[in-house]
C-alpha positions as CSV (number, residue, x, y, z in Angstrom):
1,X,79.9,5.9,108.3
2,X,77.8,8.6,107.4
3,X,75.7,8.0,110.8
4,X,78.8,8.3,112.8
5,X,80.4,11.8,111.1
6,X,76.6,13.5,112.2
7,X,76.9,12.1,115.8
8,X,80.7,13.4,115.8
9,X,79.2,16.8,114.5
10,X,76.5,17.1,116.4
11,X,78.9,16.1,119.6
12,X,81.3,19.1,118.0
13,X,78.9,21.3,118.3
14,X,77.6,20.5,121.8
15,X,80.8,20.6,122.8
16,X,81.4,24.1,121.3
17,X,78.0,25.6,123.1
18,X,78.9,24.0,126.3
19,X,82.7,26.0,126.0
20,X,81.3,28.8,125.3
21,X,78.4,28.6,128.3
22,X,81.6,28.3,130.6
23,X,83.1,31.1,129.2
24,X,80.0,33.4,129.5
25,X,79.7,32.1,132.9
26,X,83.2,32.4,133.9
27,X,82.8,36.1,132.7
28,X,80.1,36.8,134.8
29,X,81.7,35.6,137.7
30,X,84.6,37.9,137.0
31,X,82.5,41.1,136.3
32,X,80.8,40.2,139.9
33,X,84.1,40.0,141.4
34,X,84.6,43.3,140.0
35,X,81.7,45.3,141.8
36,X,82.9,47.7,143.9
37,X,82.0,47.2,147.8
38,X,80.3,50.5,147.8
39,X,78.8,50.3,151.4
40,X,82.3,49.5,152.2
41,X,83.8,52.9,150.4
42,X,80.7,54.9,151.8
43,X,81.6,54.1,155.5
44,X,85.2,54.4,155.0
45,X,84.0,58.3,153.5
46,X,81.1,58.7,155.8
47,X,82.6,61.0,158.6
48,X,84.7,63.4,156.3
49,X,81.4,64.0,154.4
50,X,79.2,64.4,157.4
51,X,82.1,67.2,158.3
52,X,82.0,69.0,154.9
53,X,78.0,69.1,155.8
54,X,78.5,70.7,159.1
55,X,80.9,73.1,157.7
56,X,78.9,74.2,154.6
57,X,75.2,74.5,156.8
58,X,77.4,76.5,159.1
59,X,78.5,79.1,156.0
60,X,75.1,78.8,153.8
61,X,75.5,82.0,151.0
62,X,72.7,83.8,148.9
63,X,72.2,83.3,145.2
64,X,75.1,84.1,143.0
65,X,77.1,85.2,146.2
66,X,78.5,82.0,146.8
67,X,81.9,82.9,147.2
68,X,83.2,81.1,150.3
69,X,81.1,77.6,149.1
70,X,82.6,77.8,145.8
71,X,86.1,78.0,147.8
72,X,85.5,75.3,150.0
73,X,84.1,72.9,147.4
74,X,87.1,73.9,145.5
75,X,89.4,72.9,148.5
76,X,87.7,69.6,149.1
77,X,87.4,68.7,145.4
78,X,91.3,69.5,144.8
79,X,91.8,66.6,147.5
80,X,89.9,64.0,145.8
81,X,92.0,61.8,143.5
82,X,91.2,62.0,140.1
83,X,88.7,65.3,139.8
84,X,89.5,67.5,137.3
85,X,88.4,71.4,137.1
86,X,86.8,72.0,134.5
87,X,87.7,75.7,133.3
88,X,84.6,78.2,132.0
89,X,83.0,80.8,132.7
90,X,80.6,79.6,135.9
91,X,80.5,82.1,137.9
92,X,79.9,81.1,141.8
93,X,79.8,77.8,140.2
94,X,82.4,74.7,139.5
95,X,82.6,71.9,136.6
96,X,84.5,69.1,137.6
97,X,84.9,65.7,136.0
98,X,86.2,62.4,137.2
99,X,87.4,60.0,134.2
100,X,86.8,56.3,134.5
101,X,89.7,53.8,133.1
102,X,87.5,52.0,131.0
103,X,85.4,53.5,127.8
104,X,81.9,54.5,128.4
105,X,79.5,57.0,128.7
106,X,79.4,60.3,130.1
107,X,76.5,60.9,133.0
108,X,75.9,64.1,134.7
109,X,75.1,64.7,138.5
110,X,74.1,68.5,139.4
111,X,74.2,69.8,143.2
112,X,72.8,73.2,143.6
113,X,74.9,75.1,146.6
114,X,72.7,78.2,147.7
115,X,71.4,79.3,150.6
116,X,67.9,81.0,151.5
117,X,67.2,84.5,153.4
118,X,66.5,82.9,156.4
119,X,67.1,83.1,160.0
120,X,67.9,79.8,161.3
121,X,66.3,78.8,164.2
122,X,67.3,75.0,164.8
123,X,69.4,74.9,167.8
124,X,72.0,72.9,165.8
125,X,75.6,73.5,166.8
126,X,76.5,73.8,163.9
127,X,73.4,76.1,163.2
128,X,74.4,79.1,160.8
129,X,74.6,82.8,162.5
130,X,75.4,84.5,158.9
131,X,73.5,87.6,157.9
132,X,73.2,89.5,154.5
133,X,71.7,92.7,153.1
134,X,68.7,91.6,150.4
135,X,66.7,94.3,149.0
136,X,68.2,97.4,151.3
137,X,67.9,95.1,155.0
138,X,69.8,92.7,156.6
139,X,68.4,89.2,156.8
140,X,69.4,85.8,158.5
141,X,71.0,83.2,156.1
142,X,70.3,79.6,156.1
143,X,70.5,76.5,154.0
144,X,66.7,76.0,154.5
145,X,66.3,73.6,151.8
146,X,69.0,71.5,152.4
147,X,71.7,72.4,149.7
148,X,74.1,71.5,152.2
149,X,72.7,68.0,151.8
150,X,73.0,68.0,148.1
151,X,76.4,69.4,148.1
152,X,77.5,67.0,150.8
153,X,76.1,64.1,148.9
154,X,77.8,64.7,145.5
155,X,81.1,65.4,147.9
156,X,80.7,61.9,149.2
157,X,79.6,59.7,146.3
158,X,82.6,61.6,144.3
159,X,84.8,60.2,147.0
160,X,83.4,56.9,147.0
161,X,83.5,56.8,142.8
162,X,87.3,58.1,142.6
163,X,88.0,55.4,144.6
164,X,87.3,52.8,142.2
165,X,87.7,54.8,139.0
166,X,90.4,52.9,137.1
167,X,87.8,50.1,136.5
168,X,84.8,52.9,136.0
169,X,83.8,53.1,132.8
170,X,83.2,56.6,130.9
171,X,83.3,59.9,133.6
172,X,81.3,61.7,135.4
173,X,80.7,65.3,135.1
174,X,79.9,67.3,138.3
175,X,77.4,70.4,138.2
176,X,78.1,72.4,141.2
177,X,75.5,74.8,140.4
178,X,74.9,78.4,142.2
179,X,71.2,80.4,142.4
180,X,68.7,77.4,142.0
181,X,66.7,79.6,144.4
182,X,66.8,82.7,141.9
183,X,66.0,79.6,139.1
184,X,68.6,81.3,137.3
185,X,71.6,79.0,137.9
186,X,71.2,75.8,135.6
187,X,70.2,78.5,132.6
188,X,73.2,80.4,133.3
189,X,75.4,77.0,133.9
190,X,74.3,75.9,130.0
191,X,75.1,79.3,128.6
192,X,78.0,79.4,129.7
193,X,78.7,76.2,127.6
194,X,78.8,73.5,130.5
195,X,77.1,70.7,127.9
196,X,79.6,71.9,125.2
197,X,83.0,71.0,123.8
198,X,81.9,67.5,123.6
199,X,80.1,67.3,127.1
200,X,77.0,65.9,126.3
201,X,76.4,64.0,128.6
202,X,73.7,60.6,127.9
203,X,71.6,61.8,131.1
204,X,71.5,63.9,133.9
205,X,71.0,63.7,137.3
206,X,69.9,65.3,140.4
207,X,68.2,64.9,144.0
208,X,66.6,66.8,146.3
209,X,66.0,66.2,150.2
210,X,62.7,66.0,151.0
211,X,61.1,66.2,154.7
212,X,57.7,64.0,153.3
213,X,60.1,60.6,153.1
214,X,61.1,58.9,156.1
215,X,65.1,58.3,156.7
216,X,66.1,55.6,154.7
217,X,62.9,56.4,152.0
218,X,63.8,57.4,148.2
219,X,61.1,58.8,145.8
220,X,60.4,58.7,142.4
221,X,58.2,60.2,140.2
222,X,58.4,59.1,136.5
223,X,57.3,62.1,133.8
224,X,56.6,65.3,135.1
225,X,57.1,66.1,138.4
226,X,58.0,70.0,138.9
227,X,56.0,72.8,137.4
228,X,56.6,75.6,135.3
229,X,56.8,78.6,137.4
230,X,55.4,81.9,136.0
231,X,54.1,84.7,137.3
232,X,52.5,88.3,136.7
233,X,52.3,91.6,138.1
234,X,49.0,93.2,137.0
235,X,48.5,96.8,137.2
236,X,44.8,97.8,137.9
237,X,43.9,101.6,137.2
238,X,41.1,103.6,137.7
239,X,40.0,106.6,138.0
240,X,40.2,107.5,142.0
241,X,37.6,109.3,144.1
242,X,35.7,109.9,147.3
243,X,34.2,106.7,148.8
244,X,30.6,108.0,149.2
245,X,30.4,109.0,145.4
246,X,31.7,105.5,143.7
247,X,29.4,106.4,140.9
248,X,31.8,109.3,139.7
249,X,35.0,106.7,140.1
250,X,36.4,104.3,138.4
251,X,36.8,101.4,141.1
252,X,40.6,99.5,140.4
253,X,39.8,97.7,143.7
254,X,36.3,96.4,142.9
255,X,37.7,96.0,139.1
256,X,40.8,93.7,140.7
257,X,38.7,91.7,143.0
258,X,37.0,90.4,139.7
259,X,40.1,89.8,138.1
260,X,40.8,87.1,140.6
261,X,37.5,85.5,140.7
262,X,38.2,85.5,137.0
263,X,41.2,84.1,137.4
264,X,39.6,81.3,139.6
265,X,37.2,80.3,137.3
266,X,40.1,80.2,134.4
267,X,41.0,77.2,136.5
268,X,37.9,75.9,137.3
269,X,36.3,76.2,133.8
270,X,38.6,76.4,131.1
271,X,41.5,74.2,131.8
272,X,41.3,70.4,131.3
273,X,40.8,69.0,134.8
274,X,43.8,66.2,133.7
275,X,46.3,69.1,133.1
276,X,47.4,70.8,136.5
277,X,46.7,74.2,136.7
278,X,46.9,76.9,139.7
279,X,46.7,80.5,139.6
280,X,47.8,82.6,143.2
281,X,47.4,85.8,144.2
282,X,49.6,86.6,146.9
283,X,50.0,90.1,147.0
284,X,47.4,93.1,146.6
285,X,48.5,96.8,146.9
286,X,46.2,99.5,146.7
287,X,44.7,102.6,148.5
288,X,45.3,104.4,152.0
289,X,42.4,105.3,153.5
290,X,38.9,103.3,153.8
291,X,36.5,106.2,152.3
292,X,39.1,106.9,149.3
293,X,38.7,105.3,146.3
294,X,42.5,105.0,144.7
295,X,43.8,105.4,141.2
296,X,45.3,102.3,140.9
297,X,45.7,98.3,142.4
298,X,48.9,96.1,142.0
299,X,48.6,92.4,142.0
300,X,50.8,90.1,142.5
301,X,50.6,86.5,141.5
302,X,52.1,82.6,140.8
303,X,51.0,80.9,137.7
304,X,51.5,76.8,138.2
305,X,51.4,74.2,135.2
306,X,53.0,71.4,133.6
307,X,52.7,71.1,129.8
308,X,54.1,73.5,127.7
309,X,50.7,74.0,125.7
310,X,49.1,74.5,129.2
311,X,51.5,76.9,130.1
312,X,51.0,78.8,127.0
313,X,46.9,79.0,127.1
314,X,46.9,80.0,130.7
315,X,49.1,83.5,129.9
316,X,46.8,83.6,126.6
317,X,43.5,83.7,129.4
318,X,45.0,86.1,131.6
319,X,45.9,88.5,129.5
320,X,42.4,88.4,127.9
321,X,40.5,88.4,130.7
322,X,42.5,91.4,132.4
323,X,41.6,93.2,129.3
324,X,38.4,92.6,129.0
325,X,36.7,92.9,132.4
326,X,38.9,96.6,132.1
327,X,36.9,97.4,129.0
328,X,33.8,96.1,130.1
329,X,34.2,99.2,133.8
330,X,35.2,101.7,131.1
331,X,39.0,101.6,132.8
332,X,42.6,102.5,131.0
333,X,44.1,99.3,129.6
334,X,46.0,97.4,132.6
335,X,49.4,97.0,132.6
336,X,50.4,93.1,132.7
337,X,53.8,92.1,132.9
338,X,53.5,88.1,132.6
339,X,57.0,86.2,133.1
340,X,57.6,82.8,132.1
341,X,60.2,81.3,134.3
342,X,61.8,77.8,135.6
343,X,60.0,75.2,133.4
344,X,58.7,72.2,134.6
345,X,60.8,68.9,135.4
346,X,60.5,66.2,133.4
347,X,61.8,62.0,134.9
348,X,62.6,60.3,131.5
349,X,60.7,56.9,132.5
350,X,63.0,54.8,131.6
351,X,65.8,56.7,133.5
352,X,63.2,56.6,136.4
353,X,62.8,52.6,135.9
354,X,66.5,52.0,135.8
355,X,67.2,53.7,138.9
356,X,64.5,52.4,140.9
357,X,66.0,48.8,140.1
358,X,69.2,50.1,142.0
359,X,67.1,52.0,144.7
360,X,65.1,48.9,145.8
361,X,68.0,47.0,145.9
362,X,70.6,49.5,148.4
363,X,67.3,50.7,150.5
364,X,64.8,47.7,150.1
365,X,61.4,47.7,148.4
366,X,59.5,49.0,151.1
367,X,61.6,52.2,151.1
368,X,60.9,52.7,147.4
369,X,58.5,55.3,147.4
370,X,56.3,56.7,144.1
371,X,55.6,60.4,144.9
372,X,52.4,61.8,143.0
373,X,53.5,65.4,140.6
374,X,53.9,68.4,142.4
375,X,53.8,72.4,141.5
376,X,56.8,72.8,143.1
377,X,59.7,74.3,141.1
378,X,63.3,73.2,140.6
379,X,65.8,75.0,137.9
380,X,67.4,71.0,137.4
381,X,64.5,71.1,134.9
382,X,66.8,73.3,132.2
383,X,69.1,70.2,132.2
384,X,66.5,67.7,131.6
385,X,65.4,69.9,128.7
386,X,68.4,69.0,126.8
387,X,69.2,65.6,127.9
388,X,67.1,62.6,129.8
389,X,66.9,63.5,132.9
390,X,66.4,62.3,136.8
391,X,65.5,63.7,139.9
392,X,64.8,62.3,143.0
393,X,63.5,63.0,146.8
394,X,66.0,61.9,149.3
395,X,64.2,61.0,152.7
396,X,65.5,63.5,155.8
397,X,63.0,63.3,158.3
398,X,64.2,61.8,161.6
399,X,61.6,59.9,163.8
400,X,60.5,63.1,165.9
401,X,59.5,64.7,162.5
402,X,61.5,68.0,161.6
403,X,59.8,71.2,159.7
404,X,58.9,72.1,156.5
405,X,61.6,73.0,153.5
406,X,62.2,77.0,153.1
407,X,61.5,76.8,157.6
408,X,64.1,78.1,159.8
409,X,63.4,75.0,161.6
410,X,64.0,72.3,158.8
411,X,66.8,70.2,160.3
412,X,67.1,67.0,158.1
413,X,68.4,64.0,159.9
414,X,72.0,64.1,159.2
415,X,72.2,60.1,158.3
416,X,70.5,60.6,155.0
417,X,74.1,61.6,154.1
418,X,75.4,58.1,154.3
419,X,72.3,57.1,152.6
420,X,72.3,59.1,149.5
421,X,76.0,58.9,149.6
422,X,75.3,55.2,148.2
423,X,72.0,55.4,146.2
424,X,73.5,58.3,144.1
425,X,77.4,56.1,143.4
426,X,75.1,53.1,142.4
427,X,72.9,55.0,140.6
428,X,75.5,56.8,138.4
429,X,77.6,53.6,138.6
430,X,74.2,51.7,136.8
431,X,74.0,54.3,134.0
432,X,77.9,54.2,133.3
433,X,77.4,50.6,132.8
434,X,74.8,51.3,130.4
435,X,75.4,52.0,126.1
């Protein structure tokens, strides 16, 4: 008897486990059923995005005088089912969010929208013709660094994620951020309060088109990846004098030419060669005449790091070396004004790991690309000061190659749009799923 109740309870269990692996596996079928078709939703999308690219390259704005962008983003967005405005002080900018019908998380995507002083030169038909006045003369304007993309992108994958947002879970909060090429547009975008009022959002995200990927190429690069971008202008004085007679001068251009060779060896001899480092001159001012000695040089220069403590150590050099070569030719005191800037951009790993899951999976394995860090800068790094944050390179460049960001040549191959229309609704669609 009591042989045959432990075989009827050991059967009653069995039997319990066995229920309950058909009801895990009948739930996984369902939530696989449940996955939105999103090459499907990105081809039915495609053209009207590829439009709203042509228009906005067409109509490219300077920083913080994106009037007629913020307009027609507004006009687009207000047709897309589900996006809500969400009201603040932005600016040029917009805040919109889309709410999923199921609870989750909230994830961020930012899209900077600005154009550059730049005379297009492509030979597009859709190639912009817009001029502005910048610092007292009129220049060309062009989206040389493909905001257009960006914008575009966000458009489409918005589209594509409305579409299926009654079984979305959590929203997703839109950045459509003006002046990234100022680097003063994210910093003004969280003053304003854009991650307040209960807007935290778990991560953020971001890309940014890049000419050194092939079409159909995504890169990552997990921990930092941008630089801080600071930068000085240095006043050199002297004492000025006849050419012939430097013996009765004080010499601010002999004086600044040792400042940079300083400034070289800074790199070269007191920063850690595993801690990136660069220091650019790329403006001297000084004098009129070859046999006059002047009273005073002005340097201009880009200071390039990663680390915060880097960062730091580098201004503490500078300023010590401009003072004391100064003392050491008996000149006045120079006049340093140092200015920290962007900071550098930071991939949380894990975010990084995450998304590359989804990006070998929509482009293939061979089209995941790991870029190495770069001293580039990018304002998306204010966001990922607060919360994790992601950005990655979207591949532009067509077969027959196209030029360089900030060129008046760069023409990025227009099917990226499709591309990155998908990788960034996967990618959000990934996190969403995620506690």
């Amino acid at each position: 008897m009591s042989g045959q109740g432990g075989m009827c309870s050991r059967n009653s269990r069995w039997l319990k486990c066995l229920v309950g692996i058909g009801l895990l596996v009948a739930a996984a079928g369902a939530v696989a059923q449940t996955v939105p078709d999103f090459a499907a939703l990105v081809a039915k999308h495609e053209a009207a995005t590829v439009a709203d690219r042509r228009w906005l390259h067409a109509h490219p704005e300077l920083s913080g005088r994106e009037v007629a962008t913020q307009a027609r983003l507004r006009q687009i967005l207000t047709e897309i089912p589900g996006v809500a405005f969400v009201p603040g002080e932005w600016g040029t900018g917009l805040v919109t969010m889309l709410a999923g019908g199921q609870p989750g998380p909230l994830v961020a995507w930012r899209a900077d929208i600005d154009g550059l002083p730049v005379t297009e030169t492509t030979g597009l038909r859709f190639a912009s013709t817009l001029t502005d006045t910048l610092a007292g003369r009129e220049v060309g304007v062009m989206h040389a660094c493909g905001h257009d993309i960006h914008m575009s992108v966000a458009l489409g994958a918005l589209r594509v994620l409305a579409e299926v947002r009654e079984q979305m879970p959590g929203s997703v909060m839109f950045i459509w951020q003006p002046a990234e090429e100022t680097g003063d547009g994210a910093q003004q975008m969280l003053q304003a309060g854009v991650f307040a009022n209960g807007r935290l959002p778990k991560c953020a995200l971001a890309l940014h088109d890049h000419p050194t990927l092939k079409i159909g190429q995504i890169g990552s690069c997990p921990g930092w990846a941008t630089a801080n971008v600071d930068g000085f202008t240095l006043v050199v004085r002297g004492e000025g004098g006849h050419g012939a007679y430097p013996h009765n001068s004080i010499d601010p251009v002999n004086l600044a030419a040792q400042m940079i060779q300083a400034f070289n060896r800074i790199v070269a001899r007191e920063i850690d060669v595993n801690h990136h480092c660069v220091i650019s001159v790329g403006s001297i001012n000084g004098g009129a005449k070859g046999n006059v000695i002047p009273d005073e040089v002005v340097l201009e220069a880009t200071v390039r790091t990663h680390d915060a403590t880097t960062r730091l150590a580098v201004k503490a050099k500078i300023e010590r070396t401009v003072s004391g070569l100064a003392a050491a030719a008996g000149a006045p005191e120079p006049e340093l004004d140092y200015r920290l800037g962007t900071p550098a951009g930071y991939n949380d790993p894990a975010l990084v790991a995450g998304a590359r899951a989804v990006i070998r999976r929509v482009v293939g394995e061979e089209n995941d690309i790991v870029y190495s860090p770069g001293l580039g800068g990018e304002d998306f790094a204010r966001f990922s000061q607060v919360v994790p944050g992601f950005q990655f390179r979207l591949g532009v460049d067509p077969p027959e190659g196209t030029a360089s960001l900030h060129s008046p040549e760069f023409a990025p191959d227009e099917r990226a749009v499709a591309i990155g229309m998908r990788v960034v609704a996967e990618i959000i669609w990934d996190q969403l799923q995620r506690p």
